[in-house]
C-alpha positions in Angstrom: -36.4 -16.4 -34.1 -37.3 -17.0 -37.6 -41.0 -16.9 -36.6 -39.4 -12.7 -35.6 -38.2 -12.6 -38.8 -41.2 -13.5 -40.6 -43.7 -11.1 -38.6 -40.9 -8.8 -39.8 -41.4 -9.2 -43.4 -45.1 -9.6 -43.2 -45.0 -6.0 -42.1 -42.8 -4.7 -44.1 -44.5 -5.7 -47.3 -47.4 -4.5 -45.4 -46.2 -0.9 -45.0 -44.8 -1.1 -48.9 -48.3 -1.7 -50.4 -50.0 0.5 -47.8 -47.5 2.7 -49.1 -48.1 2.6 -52.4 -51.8 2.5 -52.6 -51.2 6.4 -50.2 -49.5 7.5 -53.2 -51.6 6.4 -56.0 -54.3 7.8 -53.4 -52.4 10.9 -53.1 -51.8 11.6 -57.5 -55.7 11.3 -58.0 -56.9 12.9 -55.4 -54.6 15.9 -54.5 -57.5 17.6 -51.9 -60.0 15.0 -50.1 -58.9 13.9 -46.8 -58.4 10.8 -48.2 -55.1 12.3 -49.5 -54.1 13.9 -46.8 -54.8 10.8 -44.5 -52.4 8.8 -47.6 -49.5 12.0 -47.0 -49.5 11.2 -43.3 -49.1 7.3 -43.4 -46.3 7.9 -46.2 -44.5 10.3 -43.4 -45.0 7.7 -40.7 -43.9 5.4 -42.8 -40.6 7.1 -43.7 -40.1 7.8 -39.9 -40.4 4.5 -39.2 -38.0 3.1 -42.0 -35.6 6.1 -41.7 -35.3 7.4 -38.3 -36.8 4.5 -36.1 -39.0 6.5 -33.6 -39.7 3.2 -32.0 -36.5 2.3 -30.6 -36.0 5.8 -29.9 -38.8 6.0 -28.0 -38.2 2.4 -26.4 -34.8 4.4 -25.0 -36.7 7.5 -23.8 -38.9 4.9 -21.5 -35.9 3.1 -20.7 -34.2 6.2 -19.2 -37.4 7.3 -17.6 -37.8 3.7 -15.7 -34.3 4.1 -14.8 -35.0 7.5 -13.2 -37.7 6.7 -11.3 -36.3 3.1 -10.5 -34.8 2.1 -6.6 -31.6 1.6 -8.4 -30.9 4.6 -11.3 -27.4 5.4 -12.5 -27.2 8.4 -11.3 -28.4 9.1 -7.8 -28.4 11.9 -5.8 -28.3 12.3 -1.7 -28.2 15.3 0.5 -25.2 14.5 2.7 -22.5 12.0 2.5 -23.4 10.3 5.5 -26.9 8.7 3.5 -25.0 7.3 1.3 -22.6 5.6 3.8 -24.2 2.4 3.9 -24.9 2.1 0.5 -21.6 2.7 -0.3 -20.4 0.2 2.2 -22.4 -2.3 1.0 -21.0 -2.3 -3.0 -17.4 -2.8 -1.6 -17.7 -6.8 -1.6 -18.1 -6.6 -5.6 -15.2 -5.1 -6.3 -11.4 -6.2 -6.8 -9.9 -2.4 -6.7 -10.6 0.2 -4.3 -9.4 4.1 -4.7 -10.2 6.5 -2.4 -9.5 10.3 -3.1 -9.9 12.4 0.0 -8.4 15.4 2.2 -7.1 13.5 5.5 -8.8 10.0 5.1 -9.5 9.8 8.8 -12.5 8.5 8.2 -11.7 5.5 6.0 -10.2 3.7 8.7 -13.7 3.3 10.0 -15.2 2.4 7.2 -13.0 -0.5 6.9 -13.3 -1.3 10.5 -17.0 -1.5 9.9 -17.1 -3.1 6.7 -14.8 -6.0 8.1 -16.5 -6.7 11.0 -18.9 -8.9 9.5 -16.3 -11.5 9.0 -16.6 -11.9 5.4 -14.3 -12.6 3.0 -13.7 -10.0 1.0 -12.1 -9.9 -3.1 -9.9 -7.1 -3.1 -6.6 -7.3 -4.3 -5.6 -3.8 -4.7 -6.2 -0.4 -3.3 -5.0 3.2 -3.7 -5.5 5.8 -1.1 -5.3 9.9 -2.0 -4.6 12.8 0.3 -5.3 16.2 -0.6 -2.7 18.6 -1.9 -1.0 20.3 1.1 -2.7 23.5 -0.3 -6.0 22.0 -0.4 -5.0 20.6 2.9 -4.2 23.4 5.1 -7.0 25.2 4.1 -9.3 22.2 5.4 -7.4 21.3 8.7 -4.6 24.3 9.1 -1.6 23.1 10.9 -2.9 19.2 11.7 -3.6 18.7 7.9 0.0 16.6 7.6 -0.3 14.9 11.4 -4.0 13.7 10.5 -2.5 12.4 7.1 0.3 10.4 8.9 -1.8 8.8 11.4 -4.7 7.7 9.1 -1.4 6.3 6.8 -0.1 4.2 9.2 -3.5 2.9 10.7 -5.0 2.0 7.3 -1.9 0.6 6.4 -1.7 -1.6 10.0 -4.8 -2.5 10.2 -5.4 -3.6 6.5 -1.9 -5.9 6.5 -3.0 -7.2 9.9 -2.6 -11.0 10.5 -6.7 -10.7 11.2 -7.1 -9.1 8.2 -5.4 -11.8 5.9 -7.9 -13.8 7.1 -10.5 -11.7 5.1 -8.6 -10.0 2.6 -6.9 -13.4 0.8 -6.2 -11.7 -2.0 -5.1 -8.2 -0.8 -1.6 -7.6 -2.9 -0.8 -4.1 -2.2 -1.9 -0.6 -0.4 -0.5 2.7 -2.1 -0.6 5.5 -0.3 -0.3 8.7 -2.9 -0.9 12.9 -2.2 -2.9 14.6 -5.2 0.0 17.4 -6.9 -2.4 20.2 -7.3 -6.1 20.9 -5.7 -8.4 19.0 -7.0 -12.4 20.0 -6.8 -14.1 16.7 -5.1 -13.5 13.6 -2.8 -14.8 10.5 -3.3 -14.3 6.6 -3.9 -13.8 4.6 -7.5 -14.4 1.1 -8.3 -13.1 -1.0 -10.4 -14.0 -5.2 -11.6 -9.9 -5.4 -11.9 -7.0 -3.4 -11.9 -6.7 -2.9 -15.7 -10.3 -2.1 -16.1 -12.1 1.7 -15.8 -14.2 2.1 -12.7 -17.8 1.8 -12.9 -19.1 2.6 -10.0 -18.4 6.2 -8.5 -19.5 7.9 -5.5 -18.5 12.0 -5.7 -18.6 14.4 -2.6 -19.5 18.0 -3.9 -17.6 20.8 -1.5 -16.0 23.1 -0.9 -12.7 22.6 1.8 -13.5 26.1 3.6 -13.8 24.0 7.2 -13.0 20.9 9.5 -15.6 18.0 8.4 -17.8 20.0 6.0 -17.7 17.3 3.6 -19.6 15.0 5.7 -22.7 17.3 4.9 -21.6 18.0 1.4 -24.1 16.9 -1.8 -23.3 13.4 -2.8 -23.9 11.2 -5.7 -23.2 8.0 -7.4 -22.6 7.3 -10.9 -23.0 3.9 -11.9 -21.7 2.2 -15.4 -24.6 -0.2 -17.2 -21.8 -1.8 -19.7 -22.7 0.7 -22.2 -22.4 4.2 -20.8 -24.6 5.4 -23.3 -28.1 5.4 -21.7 -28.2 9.4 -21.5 -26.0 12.2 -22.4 -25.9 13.3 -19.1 -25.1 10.0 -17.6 -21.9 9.1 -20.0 -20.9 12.5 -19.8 -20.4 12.5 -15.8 -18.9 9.2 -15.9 -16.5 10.3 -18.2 -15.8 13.3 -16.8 -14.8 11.6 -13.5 -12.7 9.3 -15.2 -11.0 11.6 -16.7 -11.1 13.6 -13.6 -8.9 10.0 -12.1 -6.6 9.7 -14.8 -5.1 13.3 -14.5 -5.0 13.0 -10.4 -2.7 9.7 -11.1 -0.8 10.8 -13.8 0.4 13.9 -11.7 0.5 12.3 -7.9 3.2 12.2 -5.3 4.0 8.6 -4.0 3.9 8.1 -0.3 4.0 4.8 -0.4 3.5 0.9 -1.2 2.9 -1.6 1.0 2.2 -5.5 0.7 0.8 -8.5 3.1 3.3 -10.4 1.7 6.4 -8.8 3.4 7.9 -11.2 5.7 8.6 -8.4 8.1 5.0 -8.3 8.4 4.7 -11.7 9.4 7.2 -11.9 11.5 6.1 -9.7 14.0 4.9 -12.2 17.1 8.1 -14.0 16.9 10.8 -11.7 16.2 9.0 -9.5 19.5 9.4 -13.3 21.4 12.7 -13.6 20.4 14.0 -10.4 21.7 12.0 -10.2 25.1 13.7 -13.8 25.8 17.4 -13.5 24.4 19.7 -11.1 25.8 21.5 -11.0 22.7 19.9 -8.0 20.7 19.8 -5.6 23.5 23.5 -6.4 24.2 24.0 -5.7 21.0 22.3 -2.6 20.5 24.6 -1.7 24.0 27.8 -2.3 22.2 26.6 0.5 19.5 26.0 3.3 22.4 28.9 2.1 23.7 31.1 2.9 20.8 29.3 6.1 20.1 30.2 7.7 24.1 34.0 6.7 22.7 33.1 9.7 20.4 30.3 12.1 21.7 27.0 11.5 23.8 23.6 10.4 22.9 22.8 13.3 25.2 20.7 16.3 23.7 21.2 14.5 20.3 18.1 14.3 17.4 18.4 10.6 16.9 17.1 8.4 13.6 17.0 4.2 14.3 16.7 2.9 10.7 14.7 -0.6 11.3 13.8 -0.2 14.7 11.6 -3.7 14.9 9.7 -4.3 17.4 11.1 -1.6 19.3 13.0 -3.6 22.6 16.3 -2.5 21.4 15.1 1.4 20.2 14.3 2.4 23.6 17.7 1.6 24.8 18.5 5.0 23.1 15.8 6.9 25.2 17.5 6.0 28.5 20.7 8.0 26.9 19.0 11.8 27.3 18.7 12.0 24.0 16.4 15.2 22.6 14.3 13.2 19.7 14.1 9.6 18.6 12.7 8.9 15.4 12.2 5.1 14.9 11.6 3.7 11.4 10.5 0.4 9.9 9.1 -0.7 6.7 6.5 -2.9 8.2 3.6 -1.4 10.1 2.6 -4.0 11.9 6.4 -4.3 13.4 6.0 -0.1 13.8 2.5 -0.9 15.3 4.5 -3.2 17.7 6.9 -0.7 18.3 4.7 2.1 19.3 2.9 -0.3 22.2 6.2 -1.2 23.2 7.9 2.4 23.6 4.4 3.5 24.9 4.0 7.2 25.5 6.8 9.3 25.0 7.1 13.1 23.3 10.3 12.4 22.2 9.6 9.8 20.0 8.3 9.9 16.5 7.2 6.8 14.4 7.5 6.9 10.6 6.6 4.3 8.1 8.6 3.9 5.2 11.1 1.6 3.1 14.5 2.4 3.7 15.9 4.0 1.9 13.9 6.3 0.5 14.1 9.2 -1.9 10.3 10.0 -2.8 7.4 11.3 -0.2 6.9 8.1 1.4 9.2 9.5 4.0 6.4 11.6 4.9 6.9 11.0 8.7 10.1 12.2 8.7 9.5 15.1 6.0 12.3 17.8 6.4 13.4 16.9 9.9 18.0 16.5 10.0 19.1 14.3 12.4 22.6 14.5 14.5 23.1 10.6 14.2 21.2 7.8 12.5 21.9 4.2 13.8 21.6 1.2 11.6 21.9 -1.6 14.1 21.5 -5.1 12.6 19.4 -4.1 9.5 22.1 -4.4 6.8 20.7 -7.6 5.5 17.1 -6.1 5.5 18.0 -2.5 4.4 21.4 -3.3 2.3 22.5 -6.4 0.6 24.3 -5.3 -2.1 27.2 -2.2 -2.4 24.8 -0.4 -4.5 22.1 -0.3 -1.9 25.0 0.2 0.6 25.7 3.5 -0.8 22.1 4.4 -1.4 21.6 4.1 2.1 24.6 5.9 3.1 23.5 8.9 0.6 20.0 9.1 1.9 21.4 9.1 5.1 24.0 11.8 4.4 20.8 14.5 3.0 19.5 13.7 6.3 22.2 14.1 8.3 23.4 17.5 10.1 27.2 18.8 9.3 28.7 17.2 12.1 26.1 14.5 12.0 27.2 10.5 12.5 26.0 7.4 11.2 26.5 3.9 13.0 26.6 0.6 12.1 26.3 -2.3 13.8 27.0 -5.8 11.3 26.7 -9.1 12.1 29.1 -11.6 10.5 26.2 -13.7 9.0 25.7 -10.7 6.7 29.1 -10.6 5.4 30.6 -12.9 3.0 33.7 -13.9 5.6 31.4 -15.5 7.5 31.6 -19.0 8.8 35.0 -19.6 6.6 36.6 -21.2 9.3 33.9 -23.1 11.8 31.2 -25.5 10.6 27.9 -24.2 12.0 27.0 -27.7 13.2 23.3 -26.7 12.9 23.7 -24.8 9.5 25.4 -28.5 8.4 22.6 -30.1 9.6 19.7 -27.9 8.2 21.3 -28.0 4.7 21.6 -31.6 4.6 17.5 -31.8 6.0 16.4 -29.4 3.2 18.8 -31.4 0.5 16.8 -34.7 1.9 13.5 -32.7 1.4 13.9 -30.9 -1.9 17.1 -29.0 -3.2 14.8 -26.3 -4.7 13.5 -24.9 -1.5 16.8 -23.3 -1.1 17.9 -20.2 -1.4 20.8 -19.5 -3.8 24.1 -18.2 -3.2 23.5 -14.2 -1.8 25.5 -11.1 -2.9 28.5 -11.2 -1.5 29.3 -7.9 1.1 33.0 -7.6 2.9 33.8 -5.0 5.4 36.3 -2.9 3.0 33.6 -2.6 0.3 31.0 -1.7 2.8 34.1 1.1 4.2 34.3 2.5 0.9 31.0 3.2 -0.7 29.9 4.7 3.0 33.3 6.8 2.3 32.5 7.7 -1.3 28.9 9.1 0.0 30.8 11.8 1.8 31.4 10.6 4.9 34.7 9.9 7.3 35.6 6.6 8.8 36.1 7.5 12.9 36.1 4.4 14.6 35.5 0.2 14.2 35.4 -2.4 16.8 34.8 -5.8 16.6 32.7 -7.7 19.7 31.7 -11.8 20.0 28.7 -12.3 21.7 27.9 -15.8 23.5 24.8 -17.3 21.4 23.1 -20.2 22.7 21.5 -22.5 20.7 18.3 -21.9 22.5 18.7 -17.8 21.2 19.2 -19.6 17.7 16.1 -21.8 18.0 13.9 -18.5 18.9 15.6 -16.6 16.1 14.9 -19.4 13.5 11.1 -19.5 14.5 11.2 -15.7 12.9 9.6 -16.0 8.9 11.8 -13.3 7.9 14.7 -15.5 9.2 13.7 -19.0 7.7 13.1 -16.3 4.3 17.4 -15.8 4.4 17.5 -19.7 4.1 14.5 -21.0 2.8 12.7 -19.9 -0.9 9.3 -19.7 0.8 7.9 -19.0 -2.4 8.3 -23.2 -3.2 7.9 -24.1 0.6 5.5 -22.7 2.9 6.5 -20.7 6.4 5.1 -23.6 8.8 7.2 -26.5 6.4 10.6 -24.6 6.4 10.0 -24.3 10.5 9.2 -27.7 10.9 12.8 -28.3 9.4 14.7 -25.5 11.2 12.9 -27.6 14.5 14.1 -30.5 13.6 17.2 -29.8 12.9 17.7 -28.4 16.1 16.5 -31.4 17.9 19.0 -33.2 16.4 22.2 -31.1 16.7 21.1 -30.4 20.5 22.8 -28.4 22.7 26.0 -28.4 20.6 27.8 -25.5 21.2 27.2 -23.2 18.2 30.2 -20.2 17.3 30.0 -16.5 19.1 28.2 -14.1 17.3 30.3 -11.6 16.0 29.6 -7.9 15.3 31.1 -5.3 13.7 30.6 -1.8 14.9 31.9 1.3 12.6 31.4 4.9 12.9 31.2 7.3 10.4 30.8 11.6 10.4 29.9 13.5 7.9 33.0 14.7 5.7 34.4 18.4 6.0 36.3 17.9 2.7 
């Protein structure tokens, strides 16, 4: 370095006597050549010390080996589909992913394919953008919103799969969002983290004037260098589409989050096990339809089922004649469950969203009135607290035709009256095994929820109370044990933030070993039925 520094001076002084002679040169001979050669060196000179052509021209060589380079900054292809595998192939160096598109049926693919190596995989978030409905029905006419629900729920389903987790570790959340107003491009953005700008870009150039033109559209990438300043041109498109990014988000439509870590999610396997070998949550569901042919018939009726699971106890309703079911869940993968349950049926609509919910995520159901919407067993899930009570009974009121009705069905263990008056020998046992274990993987007292509360704020929502029975079920300890082996289940009990999923099982086992075969209380459930007020 200070061998640099010296070379440095050297030529400095160098230049300055060089310099200096030119000018003394230049006073006493004002027209030999030997002057004018002295003019020029003083010009180079002052260029040099000014204006630094030499780093100037070190940059111009730069941008030209970057240009004709197999990796530029700015690259150009023909059609979207040559820069597919590139494309793919950046994907494992990035943490966040956003994809802005028209119908996104295609990215499910893309996923599939880049997955299928069996690599592991550093993303922890990533935001998916449909098109405009404008924008959209110009592109795909009438199927523009069915496409956009079905890539939803299979990117969604197949990216929170229990496979997946496998390769996706870090994955925290998928948002689903639809762009306000047209915008003029697809493409995908990059970025090292979530707070950071992307730099890496890939644009799609097209116009949306037919079905799958934009798989032959002009493509390019843009790529950042740390710097962003090797060309005007360069900086100025990767500003432009980061601009371009930051208006899309700051005017989107949310239709959507979803994260691995719902227990829902992971619950799938067993809470499906559970129900195929009980008999209690199909006599349950029973009990509901029951109550509601006290009052009118399924038959003919446009019917909602607000956490439909795993679907055995939704397609109860189909055998009542009903016109439409619409089944809803918060979890695809228990959706996903559902729809290979209930199979084929062209009554039946699946729609994935959180419940309740007063944004576009209720895109499945968008604008459709129902004639009676069923909540059967998901008051823990859907409603723990009167304030979510009533937000749940006001969404389901805007939702709900005139004469529309909406059923409960509440167990007591969701109620704060229950177990007053019994000892649940196997709750006894299980609190005194996680006590033993560590008093902090316990879950503290819950919000408590009575009946006449639950009455009210339903009432105060604009509805009528028409009807409430009560009805014990026999519960076995075996229907228990199957119940318990349910993550979202052990969740009510267990903080499985301190303890993991497999531990808190291990002691919901063993505590059933060593109650045995004790009888455990009935199950009781509430049943209430509520129309829409005429007041």
């Amino acid at each position: 370095m200070k061998i640099k520094l010296l070379l440095k001076k050297i030529i400095e002084i160098t230049a300055a006597v060089i310099a200096i002679f030119s000018i003394i040169m230049f006073l006493i001979q004002t027209t030999s050549l030997v002057a004018i050669f002295c003019f020029i060196v003083v010009f180079l000179l002052i260029l040099l010390m000014f204006f630094n052509p030499v780093s100037r021209l070190r940059n111009i060589f730069r941008r030209l080996k970057i240009l004709v380079s197999d990796q530029p900054l700015v690259t150009w292809y023909l059609y979207r589909d040559q820069v597919k595998p590139i494309m793919l192939g950046t994907w494992k160096n990035y943490k966040y992913l956003i994809f802005v598109g028209i119908t996104q049926e295609s990215l499910k693919q893309y996923f599939e394919e880049v997955l299928a190596n069996n690599q592991k995989y550093q993303w922890t978030h990533i935001d998916v953008y449909f098109a405009c409905d404008q924008l959209g029905s110009i592109y795909r006419e009438n199927s523009f919103l069915p496409t956009v629900k079905k890539a939803r729920q299979e990117i969604a389903t197949m990216l929170l799969s229990s496979s997946s987790k496998i390769q996706l570790p870090d994955l925290q959340k998928i948002s689903f969002f639809q762009c306000k107003n047209p915008v003029g491009f697809t493409g995908s953005f990059y970025c090292k983290d979530l707070a950071s700008d992307p730099d890496k870009i890939y644009i799609v150039q097209s116009l949306a004037y037919s079905q799958y033109e934009t798989k032959n559209a002009l493509t390019f990438s843009i790529a950042a260098d740390g710097s962003d300043a090797l060309s005007s041109a360069h900086s100025i498109a990767l500003y432009h589409y980061r601009y371009a990014l930051k208006m899309i988000s700051d005017s989107r439509v949310d239709l959507g989050k979803f994260e691995p870590s719902s227990r829902w999610n992971e619950s799938v396997e067993a809470w499906q096990y559970f129900c195929q070998n009980s008999k209690l949550p199909k006599a349950e569901m029973s009990g509901l339809i029951e109550i509601n042919r006290d009052i009118c018939s399924f038959k003919g009726k446009h019917v909602l089922d607000l956490g439909c699971g795993s679907g055995e106890t939704s397609i109860l309703l189909l055998n009542e004649d009903l016109a439409t079911l619409t089944v809803v869940d918060k979890s695809p993968q228990m959706l996903m469950r559902a729809k290979s349950y209930i199979g084929e049926d062209a009554r039946v609509t699946f729609a994935l969203c959180s419940i309740p919910s007063f944004s576009l995520e209720d895109i499945d159901i968008k604008g459709k009135f129902f004639d009676v919407i069923v909540v059967h067993q998901g008051i823990p899930a859907i409603a723990s607290t009167l304030d979510e009570v009533l937000t749940l009974a006001n969404w389901a009121r805007e939702r709900l035709n005139n004469e529309g009705r909406l059923l409960f069905a509440i167990h007591d263990n969701a109620l704060s009256t229950a177990n007053t008056n019994w000892n649940d020998p196997f709750r006894m046992e299980l609190l005194s095994i996680a006590n033993n274990h560590s008093p902090q993987i316990l879950r503290g007292s819950k919000p408590s929820l009575f009946l006449e509360d639950i009455e009210r704020n339903v009432i105060q929502a604009g509805f009528e109370m028409t009807q409430k029975k009560e009805r014990d079920f026999h519960l076995t300890m075996e229907d228990r044990r199957l119940m318990w082996k349910t993550p979202a289940v052990l969740d009510s009990f267990f903080d499985l933030t301190k303890i993991s999923v497999q531990e808190a099982d291990d002691l919901a086992q063993l505590a059933f070993r060593r109650v045995g075969p004790t009888q455990t209380r009935p199950r009781k459930v509430t049943y209430i039925s509520f129309c829409v007020s005429v007041n």
